[in-house]
Backbone as CSV, one residue per row, in Angstrom:
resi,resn,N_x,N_y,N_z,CA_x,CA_y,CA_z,C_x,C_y,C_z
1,UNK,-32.559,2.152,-2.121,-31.390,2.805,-1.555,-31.544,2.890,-0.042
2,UNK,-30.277,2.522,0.915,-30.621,2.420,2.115,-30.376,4.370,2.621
3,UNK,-30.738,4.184,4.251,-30.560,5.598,4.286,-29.251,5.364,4.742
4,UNK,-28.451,6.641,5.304,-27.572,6.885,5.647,-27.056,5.935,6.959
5,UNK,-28.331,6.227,8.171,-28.004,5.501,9.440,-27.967,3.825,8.963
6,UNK,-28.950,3.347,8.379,-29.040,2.294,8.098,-27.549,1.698,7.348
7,UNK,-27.386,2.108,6.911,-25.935,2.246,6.297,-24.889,2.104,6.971
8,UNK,-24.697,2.746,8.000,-24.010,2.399,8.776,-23.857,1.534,10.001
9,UNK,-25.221,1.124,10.076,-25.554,0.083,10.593,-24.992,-1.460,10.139
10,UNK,-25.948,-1.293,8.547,-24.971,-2.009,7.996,-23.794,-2.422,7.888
11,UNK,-22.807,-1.024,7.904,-21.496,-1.561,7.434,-20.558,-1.352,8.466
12,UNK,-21.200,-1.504,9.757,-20.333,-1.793,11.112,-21.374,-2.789,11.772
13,UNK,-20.820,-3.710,12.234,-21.318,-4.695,12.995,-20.257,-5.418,13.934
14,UNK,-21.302,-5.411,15.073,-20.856,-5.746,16.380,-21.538,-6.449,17.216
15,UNK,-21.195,-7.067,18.565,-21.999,-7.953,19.554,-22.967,-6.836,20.186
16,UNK,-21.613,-6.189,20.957,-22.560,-5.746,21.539,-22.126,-4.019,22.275
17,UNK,-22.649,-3.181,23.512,-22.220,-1.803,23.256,-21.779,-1.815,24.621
18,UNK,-20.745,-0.796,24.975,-20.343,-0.798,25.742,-20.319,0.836,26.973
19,UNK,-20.235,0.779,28.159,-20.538,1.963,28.818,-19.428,2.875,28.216
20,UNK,-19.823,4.468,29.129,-18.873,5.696,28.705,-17.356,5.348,28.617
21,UNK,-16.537,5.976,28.061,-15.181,5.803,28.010,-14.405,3.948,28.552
22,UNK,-15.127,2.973,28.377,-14.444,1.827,28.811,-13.699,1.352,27.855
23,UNK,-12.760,0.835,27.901,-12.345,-0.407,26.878,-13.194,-0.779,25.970
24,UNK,-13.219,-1.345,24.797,-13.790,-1.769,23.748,-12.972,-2.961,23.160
25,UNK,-13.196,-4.009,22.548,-12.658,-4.874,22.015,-13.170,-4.987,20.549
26,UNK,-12.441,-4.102,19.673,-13.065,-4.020,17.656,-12.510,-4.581,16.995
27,UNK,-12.007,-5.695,17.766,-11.204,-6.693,16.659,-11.943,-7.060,15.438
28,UNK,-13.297,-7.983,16.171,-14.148,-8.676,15.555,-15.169,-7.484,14.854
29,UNK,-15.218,-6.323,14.836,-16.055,-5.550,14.183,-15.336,-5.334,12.876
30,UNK,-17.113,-5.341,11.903,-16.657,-6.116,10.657,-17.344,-4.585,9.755
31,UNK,-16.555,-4.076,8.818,-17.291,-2.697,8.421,-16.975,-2.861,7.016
32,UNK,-17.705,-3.125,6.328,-18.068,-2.851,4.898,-18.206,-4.395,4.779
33,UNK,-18.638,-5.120,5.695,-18.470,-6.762,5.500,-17.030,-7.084,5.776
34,UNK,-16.274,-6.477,5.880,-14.750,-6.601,6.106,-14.408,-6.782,7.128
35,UNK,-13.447,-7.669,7.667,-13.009,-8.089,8.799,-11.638,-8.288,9.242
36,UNK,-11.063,-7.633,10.452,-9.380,-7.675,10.378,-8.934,-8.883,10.516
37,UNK,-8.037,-9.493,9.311,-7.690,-10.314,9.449,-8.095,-11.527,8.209
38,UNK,-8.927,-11.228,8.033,-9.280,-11.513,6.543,-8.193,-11.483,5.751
39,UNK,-8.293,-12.788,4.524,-7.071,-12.781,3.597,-7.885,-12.121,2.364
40,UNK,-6.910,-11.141,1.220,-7.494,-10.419,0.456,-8.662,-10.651,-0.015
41,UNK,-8.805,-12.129,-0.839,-9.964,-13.156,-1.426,-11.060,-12.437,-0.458
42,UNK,-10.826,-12.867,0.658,-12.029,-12.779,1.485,-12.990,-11.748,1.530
43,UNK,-11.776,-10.365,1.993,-12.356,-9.173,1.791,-12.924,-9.180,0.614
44,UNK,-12.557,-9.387,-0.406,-13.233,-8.836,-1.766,-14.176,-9.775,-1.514
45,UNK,-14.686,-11.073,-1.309,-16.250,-11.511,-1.681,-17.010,-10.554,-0.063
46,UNK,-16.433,-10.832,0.825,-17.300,-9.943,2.006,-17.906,-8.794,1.475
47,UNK,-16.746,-7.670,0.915,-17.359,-6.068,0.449,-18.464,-6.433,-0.449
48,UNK,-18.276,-7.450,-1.763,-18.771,-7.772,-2.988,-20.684,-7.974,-2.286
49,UNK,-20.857,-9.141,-0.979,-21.714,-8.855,-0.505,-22.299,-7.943,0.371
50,UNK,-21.629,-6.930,0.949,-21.887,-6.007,1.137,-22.566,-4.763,0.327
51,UNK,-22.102,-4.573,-0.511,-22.528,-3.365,-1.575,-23.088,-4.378,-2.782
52,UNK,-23.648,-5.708,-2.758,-24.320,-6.688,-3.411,-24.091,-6.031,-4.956
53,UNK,-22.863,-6.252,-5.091,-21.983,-6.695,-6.287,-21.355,-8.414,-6.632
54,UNK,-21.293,-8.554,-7.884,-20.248,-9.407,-7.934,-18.717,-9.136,-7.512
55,UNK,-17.942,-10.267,-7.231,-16.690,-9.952,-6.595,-15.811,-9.761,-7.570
56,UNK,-16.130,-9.549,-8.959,-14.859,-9.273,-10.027,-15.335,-8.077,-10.268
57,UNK,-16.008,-6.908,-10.234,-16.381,-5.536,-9.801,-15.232,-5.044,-8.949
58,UNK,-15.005,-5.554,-8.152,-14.237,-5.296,-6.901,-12.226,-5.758,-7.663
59,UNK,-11.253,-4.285,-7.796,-10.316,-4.536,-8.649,-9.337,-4.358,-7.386
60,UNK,-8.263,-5.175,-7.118,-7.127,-4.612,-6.856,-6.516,-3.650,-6.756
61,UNK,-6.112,-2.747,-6.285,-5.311,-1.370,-6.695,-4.165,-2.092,-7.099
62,UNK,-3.811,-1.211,-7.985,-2.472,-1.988,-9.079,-1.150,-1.218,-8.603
63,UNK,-1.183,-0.575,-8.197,0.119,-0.360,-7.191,0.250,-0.697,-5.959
64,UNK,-0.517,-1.444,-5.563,-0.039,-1.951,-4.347,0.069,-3.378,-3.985
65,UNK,1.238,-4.183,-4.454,1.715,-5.278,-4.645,2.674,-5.599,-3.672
66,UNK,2.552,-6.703,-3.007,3.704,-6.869,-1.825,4.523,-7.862,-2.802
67,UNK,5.990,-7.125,-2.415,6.987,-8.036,-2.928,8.138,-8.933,-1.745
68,UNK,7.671,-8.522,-0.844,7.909,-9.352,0.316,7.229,-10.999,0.609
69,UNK,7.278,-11.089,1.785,6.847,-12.562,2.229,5.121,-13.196,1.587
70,UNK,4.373,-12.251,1.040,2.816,-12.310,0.636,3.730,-13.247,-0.736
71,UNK,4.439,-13.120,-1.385,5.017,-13.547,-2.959,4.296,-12.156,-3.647
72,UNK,5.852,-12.055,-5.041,6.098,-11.115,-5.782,4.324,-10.659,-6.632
73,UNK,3.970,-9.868,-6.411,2.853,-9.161,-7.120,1.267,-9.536,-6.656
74,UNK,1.271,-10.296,-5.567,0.399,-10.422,-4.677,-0.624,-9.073,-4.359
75,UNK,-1.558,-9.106,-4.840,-2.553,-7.799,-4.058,-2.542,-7.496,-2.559
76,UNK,-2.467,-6.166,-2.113,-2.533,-5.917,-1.120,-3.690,-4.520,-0.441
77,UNK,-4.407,-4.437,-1.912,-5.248,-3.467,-1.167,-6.451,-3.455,-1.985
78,UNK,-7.362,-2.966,-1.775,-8.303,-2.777,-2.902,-9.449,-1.572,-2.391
79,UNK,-10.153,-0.981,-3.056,-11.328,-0.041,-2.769,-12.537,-0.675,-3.642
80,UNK,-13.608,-0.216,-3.160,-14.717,0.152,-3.873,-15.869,1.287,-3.422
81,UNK,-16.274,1.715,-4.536,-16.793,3.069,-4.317,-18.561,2.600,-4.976
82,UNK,-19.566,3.802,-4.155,-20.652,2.884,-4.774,-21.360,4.798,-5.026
83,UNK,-22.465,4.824,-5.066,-22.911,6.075,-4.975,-22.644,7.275,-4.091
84,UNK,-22.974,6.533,-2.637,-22.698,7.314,-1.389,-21.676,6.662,-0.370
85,UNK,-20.955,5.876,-0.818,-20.171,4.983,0.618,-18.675,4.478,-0.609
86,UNK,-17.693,4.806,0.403,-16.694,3.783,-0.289,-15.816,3.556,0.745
87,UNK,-15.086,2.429,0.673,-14.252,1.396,1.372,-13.427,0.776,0.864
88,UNK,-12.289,1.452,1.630,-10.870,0.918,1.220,-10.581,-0.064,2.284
89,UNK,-9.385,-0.955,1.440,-8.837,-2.135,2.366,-7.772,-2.177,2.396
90,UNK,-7.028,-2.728,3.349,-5.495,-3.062,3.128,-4.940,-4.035,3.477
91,UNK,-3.950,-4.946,2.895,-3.449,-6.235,3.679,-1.870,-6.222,4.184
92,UNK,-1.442,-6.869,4.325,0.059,-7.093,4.683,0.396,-8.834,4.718
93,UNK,1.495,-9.089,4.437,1.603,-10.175,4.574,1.136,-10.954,5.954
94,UNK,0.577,-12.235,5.770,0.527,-12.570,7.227,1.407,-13.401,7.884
95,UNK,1.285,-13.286,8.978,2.188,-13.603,10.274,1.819,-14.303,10.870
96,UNK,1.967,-16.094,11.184,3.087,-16.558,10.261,2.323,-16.414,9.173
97,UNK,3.204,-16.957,8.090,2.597,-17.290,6.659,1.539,-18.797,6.938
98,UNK,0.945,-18.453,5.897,-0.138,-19.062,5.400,-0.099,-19.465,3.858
99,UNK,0.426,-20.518,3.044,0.128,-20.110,1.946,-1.222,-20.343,1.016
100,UNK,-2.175,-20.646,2.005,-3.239,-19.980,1.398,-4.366,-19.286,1.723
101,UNK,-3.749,-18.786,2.729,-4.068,-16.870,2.991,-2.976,-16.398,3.514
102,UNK,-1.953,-15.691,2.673,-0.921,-15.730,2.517,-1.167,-13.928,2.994
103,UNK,-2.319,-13.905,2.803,-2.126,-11.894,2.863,-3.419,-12.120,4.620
104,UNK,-3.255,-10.669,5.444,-4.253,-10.463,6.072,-4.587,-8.786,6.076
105,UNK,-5.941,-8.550,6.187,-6.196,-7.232,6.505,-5.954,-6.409,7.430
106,UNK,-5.724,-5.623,7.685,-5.192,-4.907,8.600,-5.562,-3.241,8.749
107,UNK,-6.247,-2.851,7.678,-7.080,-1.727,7.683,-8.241,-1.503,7.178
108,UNK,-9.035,-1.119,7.224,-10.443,-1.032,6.657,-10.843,0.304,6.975
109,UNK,-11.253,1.533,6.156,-11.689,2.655,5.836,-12.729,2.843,5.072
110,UNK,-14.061,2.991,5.809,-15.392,3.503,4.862,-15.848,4.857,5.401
111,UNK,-16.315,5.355,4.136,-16.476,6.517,4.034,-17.829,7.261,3.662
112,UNK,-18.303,7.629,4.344,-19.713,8.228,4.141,-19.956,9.658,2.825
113,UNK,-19.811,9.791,1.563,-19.499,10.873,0.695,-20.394,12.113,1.474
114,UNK,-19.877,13.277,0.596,-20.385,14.764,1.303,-20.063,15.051,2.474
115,UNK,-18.822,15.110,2.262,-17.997,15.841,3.553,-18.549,17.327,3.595
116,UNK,-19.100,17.432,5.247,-20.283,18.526,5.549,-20.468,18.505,6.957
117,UNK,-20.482,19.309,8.067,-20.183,19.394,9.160,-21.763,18.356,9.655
118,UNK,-23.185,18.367,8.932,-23.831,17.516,9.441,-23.856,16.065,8.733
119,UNK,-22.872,15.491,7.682,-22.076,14.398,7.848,-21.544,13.623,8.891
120,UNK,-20.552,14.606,8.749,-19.546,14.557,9.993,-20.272,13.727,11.548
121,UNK,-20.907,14.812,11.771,-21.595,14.709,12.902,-22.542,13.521,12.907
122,UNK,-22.867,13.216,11.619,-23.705,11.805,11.858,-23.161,10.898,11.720
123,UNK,-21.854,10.971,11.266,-20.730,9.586,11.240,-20.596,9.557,13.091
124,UNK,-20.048,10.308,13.493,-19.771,10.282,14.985,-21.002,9.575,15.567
125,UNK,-21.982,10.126,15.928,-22.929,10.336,16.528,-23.956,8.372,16.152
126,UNK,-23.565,7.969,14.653,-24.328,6.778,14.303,-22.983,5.843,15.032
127,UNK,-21.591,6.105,15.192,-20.350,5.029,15.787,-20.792,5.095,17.040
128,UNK,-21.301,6.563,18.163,-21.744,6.637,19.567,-22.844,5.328,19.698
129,UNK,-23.912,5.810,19.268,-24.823,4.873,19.030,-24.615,3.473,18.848
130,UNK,-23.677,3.440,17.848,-23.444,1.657,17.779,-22.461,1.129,18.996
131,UNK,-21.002,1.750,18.964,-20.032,1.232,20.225,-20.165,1.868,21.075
132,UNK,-21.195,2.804,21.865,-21.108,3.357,23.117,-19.913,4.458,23.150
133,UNK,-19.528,5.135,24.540,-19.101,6.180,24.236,-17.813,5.931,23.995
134,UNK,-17.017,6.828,23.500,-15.399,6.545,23.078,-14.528,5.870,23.888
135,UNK,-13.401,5.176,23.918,-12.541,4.676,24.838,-12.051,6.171,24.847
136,UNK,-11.500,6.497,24.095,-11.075,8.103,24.020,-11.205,8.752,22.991
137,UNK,-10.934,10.176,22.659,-11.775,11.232,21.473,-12.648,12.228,22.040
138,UNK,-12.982,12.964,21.262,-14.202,13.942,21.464,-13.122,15.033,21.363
139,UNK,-12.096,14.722,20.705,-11.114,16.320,20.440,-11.623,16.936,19.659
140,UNK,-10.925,18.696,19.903,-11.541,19.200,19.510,-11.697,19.315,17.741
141,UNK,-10.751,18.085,17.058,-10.971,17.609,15.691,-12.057,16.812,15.777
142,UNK,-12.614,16.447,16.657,-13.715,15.523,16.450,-13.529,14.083,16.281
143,UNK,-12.504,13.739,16.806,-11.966,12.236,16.090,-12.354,11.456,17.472
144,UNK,-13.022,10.500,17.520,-13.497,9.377,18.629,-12.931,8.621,18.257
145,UNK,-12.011,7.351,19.470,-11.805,6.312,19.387,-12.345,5.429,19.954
146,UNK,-11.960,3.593,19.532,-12.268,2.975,20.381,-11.675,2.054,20.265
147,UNK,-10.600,1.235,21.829,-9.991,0.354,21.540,-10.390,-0.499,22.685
148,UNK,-9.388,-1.541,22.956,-8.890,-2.771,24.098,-8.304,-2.104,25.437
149,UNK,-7.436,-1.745,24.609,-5.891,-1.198,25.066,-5.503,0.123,25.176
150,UNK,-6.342,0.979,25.828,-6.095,2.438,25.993,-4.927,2.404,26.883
151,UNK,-3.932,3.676,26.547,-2.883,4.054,27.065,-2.855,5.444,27.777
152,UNK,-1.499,5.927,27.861,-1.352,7.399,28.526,-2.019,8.075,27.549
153,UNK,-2.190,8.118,26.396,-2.315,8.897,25.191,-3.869,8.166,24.579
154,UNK,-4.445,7.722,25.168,-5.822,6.990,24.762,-5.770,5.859,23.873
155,UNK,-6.231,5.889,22.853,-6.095,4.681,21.970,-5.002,4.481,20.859
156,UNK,-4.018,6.273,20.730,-3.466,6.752,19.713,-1.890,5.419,19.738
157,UNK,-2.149,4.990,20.957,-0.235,4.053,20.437,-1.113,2.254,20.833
158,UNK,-2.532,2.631,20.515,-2.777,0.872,21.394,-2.229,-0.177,20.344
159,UNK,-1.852,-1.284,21.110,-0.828,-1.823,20.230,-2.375,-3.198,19.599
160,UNK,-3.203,-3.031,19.215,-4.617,-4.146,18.790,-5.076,-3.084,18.417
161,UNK,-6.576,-3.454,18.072,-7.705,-2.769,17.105,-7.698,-1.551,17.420
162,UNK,-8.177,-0.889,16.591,-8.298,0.585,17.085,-9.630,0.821,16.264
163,UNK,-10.626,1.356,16.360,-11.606,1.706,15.709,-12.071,3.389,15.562
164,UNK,-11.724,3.875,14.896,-11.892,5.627,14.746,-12.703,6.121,13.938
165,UNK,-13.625,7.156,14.512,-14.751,8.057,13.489,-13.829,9.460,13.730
166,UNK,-13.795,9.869,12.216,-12.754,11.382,11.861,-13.444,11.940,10.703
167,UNK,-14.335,12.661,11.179,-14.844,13.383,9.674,-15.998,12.462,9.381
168,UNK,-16.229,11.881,7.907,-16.800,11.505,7.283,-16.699,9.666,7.749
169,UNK,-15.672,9.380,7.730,-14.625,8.288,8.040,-14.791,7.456,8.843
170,UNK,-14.734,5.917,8.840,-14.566,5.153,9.933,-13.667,4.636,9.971
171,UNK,-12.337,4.439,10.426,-11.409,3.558,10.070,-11.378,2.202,11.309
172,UNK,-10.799,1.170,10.990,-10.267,-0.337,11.816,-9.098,-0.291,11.441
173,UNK,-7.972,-0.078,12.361,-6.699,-0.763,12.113,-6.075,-1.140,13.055
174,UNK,-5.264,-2.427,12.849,-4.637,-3.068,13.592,-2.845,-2.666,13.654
175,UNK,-2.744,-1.863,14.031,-0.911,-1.515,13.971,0.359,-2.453,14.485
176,UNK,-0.259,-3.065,15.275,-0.293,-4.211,16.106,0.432,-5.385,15.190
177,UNK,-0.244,-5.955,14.612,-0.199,-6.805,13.369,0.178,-6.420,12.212
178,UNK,0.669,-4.954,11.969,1.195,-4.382,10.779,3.079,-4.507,11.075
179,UNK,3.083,-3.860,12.530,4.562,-3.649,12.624,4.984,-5.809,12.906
180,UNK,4.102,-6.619,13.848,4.842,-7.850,13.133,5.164,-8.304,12.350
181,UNK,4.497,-8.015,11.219,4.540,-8.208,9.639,5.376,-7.357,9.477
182,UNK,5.859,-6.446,9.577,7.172,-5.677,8.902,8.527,-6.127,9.497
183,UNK,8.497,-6.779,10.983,9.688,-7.201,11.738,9.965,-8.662,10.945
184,UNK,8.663,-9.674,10.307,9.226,-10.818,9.663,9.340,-10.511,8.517
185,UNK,9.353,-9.628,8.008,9.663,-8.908,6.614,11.477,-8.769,6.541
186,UNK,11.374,-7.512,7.202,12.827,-7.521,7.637,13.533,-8.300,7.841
187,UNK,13.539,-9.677,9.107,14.344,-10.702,9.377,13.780,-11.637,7.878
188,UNK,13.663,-10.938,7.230,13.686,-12.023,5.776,13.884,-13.669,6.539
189,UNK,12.438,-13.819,7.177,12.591,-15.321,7.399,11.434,-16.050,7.060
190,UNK,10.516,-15.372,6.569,9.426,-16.408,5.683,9.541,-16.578,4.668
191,UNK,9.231,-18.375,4.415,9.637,-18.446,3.148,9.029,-18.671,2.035
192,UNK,9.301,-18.115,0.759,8.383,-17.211,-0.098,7.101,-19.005,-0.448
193,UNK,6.427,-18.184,-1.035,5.393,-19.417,-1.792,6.230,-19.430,-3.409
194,UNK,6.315,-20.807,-3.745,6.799,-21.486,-5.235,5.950,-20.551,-6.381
């Protein structure tokens, strides 16, 4: 069993660290083996080697099916949970289409179990350690960010990666690449897979 830090070592990976409050670029940071941008398939064998499972262990969530441009009943999310760590995923159709990676990731959430103020504090404190200090965060919720693209409001409207420790929590999301995918959704102009 790994320890905790190690763990999170593990399941964030990066080039390299960056000074106090600068810019950050977390596109390419890959956390639970997961990577933004990844088509579903992918994620599931990445996590599968990550938490060194087989990849049919690793199920779909069954309500969450894109019936949009991905084609009708397409997976779009999946979790897995292990003793002490679990990691959720999420996809959206991609932009353009692909039809064969027809889905991309766009969120990734792992979770350190035993939500506990010295949890907490070691989720923060092991993300300091790995990406250097926040682009912005240190509120008084405790939530650190780290992006590209800090704004008036820090990383909270950056339109690319965003990388956040909140609690227990690490999240990657790209909002960026969620709302394009909902604008070619809308203009219903990709066209479906046979």
């Amino acid at each position: 069993m790994r320890t905790w830090a190690a763990g999170l070592a593990a399941a964030t990976v990066m080039g390299s660290v960056v000074a106090a409050g600068k810019p950050v670029d977390v596109s390419d940071v890959a956390i639970g083996g997961v990577k933004l941008g990844m088509s579903h398939r992918e994620a599931i064998r990445a996590a599968a080697a990550y938490f060194k499972v087989e990849a049919d262990q690793i199920r779909p969530d069954k309500l969450a099916a894109d019936k949009g441009a991905a084609g009708a009943g397409m997976p779009m999310s999946f979790s897995y949970a292990s003793r002490t760590e679990t990691l959720r995923v999420s996809s959206v159709s991609r932009t353009p289409p692909d039809p064969d990676r027809p889905t991309a990731v766009t969120q990734i959430t792992y979770e350190r179990k035993g939500e506990s103020p010295e949890v907490n504090q070691s989720v923060r404190d092991a993300a300091v350690a790995k990406y250097g200090e926040p682009t912005s965060g240190k509120t008084n919720q405790g939530a650190y960010a780290w992006c590209a693209q800090p704004g008036e409001m820090g990383c909270a409207k950056s339109a690319g990666a965003v990388l956040t420790a909140t609690g227990s929590m690490l999240t990657l999301r790209d909002r960026g690449y969620e709302e394009r995918a909902r604008q070619v959704d809308k203009g219903d102009t990709v066209r479906r897979p046979q």
